[in-house]
Every structure is written in C-alpha cells, then in structure tokens.
N, C-alpha and C positions, 0 to 999 in steps of 0.2 A: 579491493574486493577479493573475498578471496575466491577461487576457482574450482568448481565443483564438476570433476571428471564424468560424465556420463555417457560415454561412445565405449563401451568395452568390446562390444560386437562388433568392432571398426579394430580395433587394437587396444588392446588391456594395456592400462597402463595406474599406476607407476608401479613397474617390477619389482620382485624380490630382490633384495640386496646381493643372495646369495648367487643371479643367474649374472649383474656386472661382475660381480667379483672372481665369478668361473669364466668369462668373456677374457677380463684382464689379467688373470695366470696365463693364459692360453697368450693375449697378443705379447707378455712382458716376459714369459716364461720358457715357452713354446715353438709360435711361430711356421710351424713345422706342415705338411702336404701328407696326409697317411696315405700307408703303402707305398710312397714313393722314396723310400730310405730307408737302412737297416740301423740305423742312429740315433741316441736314446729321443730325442726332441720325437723323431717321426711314430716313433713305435708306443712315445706314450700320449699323443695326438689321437692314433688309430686305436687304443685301448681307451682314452673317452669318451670316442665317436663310440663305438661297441659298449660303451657301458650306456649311451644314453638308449642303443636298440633293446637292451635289457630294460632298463625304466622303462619303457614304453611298453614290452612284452608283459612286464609285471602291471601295470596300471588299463591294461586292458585285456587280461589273461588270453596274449595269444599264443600259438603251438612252438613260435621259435623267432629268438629276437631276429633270424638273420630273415625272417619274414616284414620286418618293418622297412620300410624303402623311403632312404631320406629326398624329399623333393624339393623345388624350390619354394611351395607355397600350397594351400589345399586346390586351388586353380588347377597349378599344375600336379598333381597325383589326381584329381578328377579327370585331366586329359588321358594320360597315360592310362587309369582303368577303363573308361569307356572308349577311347580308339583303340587302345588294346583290346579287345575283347569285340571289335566291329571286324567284319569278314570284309575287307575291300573288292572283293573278287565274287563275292554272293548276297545278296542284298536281304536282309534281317530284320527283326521287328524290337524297337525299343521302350519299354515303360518309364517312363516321369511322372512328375502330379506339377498341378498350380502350384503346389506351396515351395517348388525349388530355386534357385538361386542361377543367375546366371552362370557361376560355371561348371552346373549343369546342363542346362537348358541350350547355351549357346553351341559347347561341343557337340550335343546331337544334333542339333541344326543344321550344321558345317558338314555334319556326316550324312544326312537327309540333303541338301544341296548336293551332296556328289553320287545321289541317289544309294548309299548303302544301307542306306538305315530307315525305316517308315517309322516315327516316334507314336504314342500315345500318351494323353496328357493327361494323367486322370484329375477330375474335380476335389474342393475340396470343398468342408462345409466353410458359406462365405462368416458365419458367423463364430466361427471357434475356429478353422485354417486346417480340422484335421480331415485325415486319409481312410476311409472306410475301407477295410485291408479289403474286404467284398469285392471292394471297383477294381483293386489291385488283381485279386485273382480272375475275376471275370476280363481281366481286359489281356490277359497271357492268351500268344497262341503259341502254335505248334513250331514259328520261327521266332519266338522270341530269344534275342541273344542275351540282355539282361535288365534288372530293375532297377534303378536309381533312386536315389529319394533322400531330401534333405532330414536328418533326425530333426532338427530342432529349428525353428524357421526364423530369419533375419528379420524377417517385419515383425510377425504376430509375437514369436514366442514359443509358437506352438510346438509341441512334442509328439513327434508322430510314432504311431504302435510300431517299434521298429519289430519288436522281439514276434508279435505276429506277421508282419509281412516275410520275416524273414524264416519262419515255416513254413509259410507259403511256397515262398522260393524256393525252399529246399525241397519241398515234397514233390515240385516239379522240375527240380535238378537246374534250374535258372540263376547264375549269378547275382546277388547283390550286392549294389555299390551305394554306401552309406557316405551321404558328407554330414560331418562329423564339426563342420567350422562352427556353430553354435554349441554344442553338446561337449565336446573334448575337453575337460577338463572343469564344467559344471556337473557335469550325470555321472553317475557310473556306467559303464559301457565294459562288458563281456560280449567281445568278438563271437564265442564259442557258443555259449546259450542263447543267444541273439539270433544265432545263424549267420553271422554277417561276412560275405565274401570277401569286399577290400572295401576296407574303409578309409577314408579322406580325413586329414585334418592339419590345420593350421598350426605353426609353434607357437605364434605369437597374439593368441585371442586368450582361451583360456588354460592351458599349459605354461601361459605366460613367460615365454621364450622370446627372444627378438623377431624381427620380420626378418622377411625371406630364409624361412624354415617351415617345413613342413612333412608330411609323412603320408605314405600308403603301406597299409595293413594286406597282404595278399595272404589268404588262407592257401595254405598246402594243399598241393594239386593244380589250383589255379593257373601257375605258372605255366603249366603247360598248352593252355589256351591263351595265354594275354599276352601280346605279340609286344616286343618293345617299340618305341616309338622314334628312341634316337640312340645311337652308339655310340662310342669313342674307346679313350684311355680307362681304365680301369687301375692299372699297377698293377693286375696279377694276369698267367699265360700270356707277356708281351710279346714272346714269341709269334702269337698268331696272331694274324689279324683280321679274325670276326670276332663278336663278342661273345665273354664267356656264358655258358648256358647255367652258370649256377646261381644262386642267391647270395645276397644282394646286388652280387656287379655287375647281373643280368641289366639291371634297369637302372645303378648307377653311373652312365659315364660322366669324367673329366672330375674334375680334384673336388672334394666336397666344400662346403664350406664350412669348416671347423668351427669358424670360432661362431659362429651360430648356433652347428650342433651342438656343442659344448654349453654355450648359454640355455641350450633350451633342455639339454641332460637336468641342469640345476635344475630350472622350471620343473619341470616333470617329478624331480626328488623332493621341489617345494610343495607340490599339489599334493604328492604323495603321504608327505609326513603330516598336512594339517587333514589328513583325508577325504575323500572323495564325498562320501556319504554326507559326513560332518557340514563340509561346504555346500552340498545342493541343499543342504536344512537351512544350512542361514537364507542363503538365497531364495529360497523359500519364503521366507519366514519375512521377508525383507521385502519381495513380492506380496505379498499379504498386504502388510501395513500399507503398499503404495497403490492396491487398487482398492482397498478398504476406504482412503482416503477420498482418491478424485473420482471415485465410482458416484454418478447422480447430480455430480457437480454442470451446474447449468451451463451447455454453450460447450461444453469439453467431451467429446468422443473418443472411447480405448476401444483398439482393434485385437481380435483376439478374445481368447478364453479367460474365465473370470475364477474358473479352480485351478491353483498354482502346482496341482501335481500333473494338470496338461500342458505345462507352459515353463519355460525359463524367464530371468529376468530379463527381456528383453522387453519392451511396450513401442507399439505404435499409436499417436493418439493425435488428434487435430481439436485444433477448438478454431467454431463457427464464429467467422468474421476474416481470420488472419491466416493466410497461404503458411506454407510452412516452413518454408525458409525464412519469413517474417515473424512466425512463432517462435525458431531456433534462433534470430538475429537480438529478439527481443529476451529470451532466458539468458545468453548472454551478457546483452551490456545492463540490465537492469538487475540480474542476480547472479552472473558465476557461471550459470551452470552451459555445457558442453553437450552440446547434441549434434544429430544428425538429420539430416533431410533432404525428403528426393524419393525416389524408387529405390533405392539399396538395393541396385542391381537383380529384383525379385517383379517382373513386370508381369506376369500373368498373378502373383498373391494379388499384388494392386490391384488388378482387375477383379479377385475373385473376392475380396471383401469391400469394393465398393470405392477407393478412393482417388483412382486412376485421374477422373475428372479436374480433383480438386488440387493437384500434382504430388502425391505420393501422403505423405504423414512426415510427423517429426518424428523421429526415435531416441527413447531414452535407454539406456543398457547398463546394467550393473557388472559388479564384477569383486573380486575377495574384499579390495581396501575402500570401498564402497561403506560406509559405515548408517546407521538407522537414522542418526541426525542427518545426514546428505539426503537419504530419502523422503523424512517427513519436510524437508525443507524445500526438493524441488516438488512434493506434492504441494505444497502451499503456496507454492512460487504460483503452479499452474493454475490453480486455485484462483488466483490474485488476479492469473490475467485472463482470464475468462470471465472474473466478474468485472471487469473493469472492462472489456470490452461488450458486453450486457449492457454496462452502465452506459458507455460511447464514451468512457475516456480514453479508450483507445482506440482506433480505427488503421482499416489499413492503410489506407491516404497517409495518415501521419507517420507511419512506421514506414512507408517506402521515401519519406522526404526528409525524416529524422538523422 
C-alpha cells in the first residue's frame, strides 16, 4: 500500500534532494566547528552558516542577516524572546490568544508561576480560530511587556491578521513576537511591513531543513531590551569572560550545529527558488479541492475557516462515531494515509472550537511534495469512512478490537 504523507505541520517530509546533499558535503567534506579555527574546513563552515543568515534575511526581508539567531528549534527561539523581554525583578503584563501553541502558552505560564508576568488570553472566533486585532488592542495596558501570537494555527489553519496586530503594536511601542512554526515557509512573511519584532520559526516544517534548527528574527533595537537567557563559548573576545554584547553571539553560545544549518541554508534556497507566492498558490489551490470535497459530507466535521486565503493547509476534522486516534489508526491501515491526533500541543484552540470533549481532532497537513491526487484521494478516503460508519460498518468497538 502505498504511503500518503500528511503530517507536514509535525515535520515536512520528504526533503529536497538539494538540503541531504548540503548535510553530506558538510559531514564528508567539512566536518569542521566555525569560528573555532583559522583552517580552510572551519572558515568555509562559518561562511555557510552566514550564507544561510543571508537566505533567511532575503526570504523575510529583514534589516541584517546577523539579526537572525540560530536556535535549537521554534520552542526554543519562542523561549528566548518571551523570557527575554520579561523583567524578572518587576512584574509586567503579557498578551496571547486561544489560537497559540504551547510553546507559547507554556513559557508565559512558567513566567506567571514565578509571578513576573499576569498573561491575557485573548478569544478567538470558536468558528473560523481568528484574532479580532480589537481584543488585541483593547486588552494592552500601560505594563504590557509584549504580544505574542501564533501567524498560522496548528489545529485550524487559521491565519491571523498579523500585519494589523502588528500596527497595533507598534503604534503602542509594544514588542511582537510572531511564531511563525506553521507560516514559515507556506506565506510570505515581511518582517518589516508586518511590524513584526522577533519572529520564531522552525527549520524543519516548511523551510524544509532538518530538525533541531530553527531561528529568531530580532528586529534592530530590540537587542537592547531582550536579556539572554544562557551564555557560554562563542569563539570570538575569548579573552573575556562575559558574553559578547554584539549580534549574533549575543544569544549564540557553544558550537552551532552546522550541519543542520547547512541543511536548512539549502532548504531556504529550495523555498526560495520555487518561490514563496508560487507555493502558497498551489497550496491554496490544493486547499480548495480538499474542503470543496468533504465539505457537507455526513457524519464528517472540519475545524476552521472555509476561505483558503484565511487558512493554510493544515485541517482539523473528526467524523462522528470514531475518537481520533481511531480515525488516524483507521486512514492508516485501510489507506496509506499519515496523520496526526490528540491536542497538537494547542489546548485552549481545542477548547475554543469545541472538541476538547471529544479528545482533540485528527490532522491532516500538506505541504510542496503533497500532490492533488494525494489530496482528492485522502478526501475520498474520509468520505468512505464517514459513510461507512453512518452505514454501521464501522464502529468504534470494532476499531478498538481490530
């Protein structure tokens, strides 16, 4: 049977040829720690780590590659802007909404337990997941330290007005911090007209880079307010020992991971060359056909917005009879197809469009190598088993004992 990928918002997969084949110069060629040798291996190491902060400066026009800050993951760049930017020592006001991701949600929490932070959660609507930029400015006060807020949301889809929140913010001098783990590499994203102060994102969703890479966008200026979080080795002023106050090795310590970065340079040059625009049109377009399809179909529930220019392709969707890990057990060994189920680390969306009860939705995610026959075929899949559970030829008895 063959195997129909549909978890890309978990990890895209299968990569561009071009990001193993930059991974395996680097381990067969290379080898090499930059900045810590003046020897050809190390100095042409640290010139394709610097060429992937250029890829990234150009694919989200920000002011300076040495503003992009490689992390382990969008987790971790989520920590680092929001603890960074929390006064431990004076106690500050935080904007979220329902539709983010735990890691957002969690770090403000950790930082409200140690009383630094009083969070606000703004609503969203339960039937579309979006952010009424309104709630957003009404809920700032006079100590808010900054705004957080998922662009693109792991359950629904959904795509929130970044480019107005992010006037918002600015017209009140309030940092925003954009996670960017769904969006990065589906949307286009302009840091600059955006307003967006540091932005989060993963190497290996849609940048299509390997795991454990990832990056934080700090707009100029900012540095001067976002405190780091950990120090160490850098390779440059070893002499001293505090950390350097300049960019990137402010909030770089200890050796990067090259052959990561390197893998996710490629990725980045991959997205770049089939372009941005290009790709969210397929995706788009590909979106279309797949709620055009199961949209109406009996017994089958989609979470989220029904016009694909508020939504990416990501779908949350349950069909009545069958839990959902018994739905994703069942696409599996009956058709191929690969999903996901549960809460996707997003417990208050759950709650706010209704499915918390019923224990989260299945998710289906696309992504570049995702092609239109995979889509009309896991619409028809779902199709199949919604009516077939209508009919009672399937039940969940059977599916927990099968």
């Amino acid at each position: 049977m063959k195997r129909i990928y549909l978890d890309n918002a978990a990890t895209s997969f299968p990569k561009p040829s071009e990001v193993l084949a930059a991974m395996t110069h680097y381990a067969t060629e290379l080898g090499a720690s930059a900045g810590r040798g003046a020897y050809h291996e190390a100095v042409q190491t640290g010139a394709l780590i610097a060429q992937c902060r250029q890829r990234l400066c150009l694919l989200f026009h920000g002011e300076s590659p040495q503003h992009f800050i490689f992390t382990l993951n969008c987790s971790d760049a989520l920590n680092l802007a929001i603890k960074g930017l929390a006064d431990p020592q004076r106690k500050g006001h935080a904007i979220c909404t329902q539709a983010d991701h735990n890691s957002i949600l969690r770090p403000i929490n950790a930082l409200a337990e140690r009383g630094c932070i009083e969070p606000t959660r703004v609503a969203v609507d339960p039937a579309t997941g979006l952010v009424d930029p309104a709630d957003i400015a009404k809920a700032i006060r006079a100590d808010t330290r900054f705004i957080a807020i998922a662009h693109a949301s792991n359950v629904t889809g959904t795509v929130q007005p970044i480019r107005q929140i992010g006037q918002i913010a600015r017209r009140h001098q309030i940092p925003l911090i954009v996670d960017a783990a769904q969006s990065a590499g589906h949307l286009p994203i302009d840091v600059q007209a955006d307003c967006i102060d540091l932005l989060a994102a993963p190497g290996h969703k849609g940048l299509m880079g390997p795991l454990g890479t990832g990056f934080l966008y700090i707009r100029p200026g900012i540095e001067k307010v976002l405190r780091t979080v950990r120090e160490g080795g850098t390779g440059s002023i070893s002499e001293q020992d505090v950390q350097p106050d300049f960019l990137p090795d402010k909030y770089e310590p200890g050796s990067h991971n090259a052959i990561g970065i390197i893998g996710l340079g490629a990725g980045v040059q991959w997205v770049s060359s089939q372009g941005i625009e290009k790709m969210a049109a397929e995706e788009a377009r590909l979106s279309r056909a797949f709620i055009d399809r199961i949209d109406g179909v009996k017994g089958l529930n989609l979470y989220g917005p029904r016009r694909v220019k508020q939504r990416v392709g990501v779908f949350s969707i349950s069909i009545d009879g069958l839990e959902p890990l018994e739905l994703s057990a069942v696409l599996e060994s009956h058709y191929g197809i690969l999903s996901r189920s549960g809460f996707h680390c997003a417990p208050l969306m759950h709650q706010a469009i209704g499915s918390t009860a019923r224990g989260g939705t299945t998710r289906l995610s696309f992504g570049p190598f995702v092609s239109a026959r995979d889509v009309s075929f896991a619409a028809e899949a779902l199709a199949e088993v919604a009516g077939s559970i209508s009919q009672g030829a399937i039940s969940c008895d059977q599916q927990k004992t099968s």
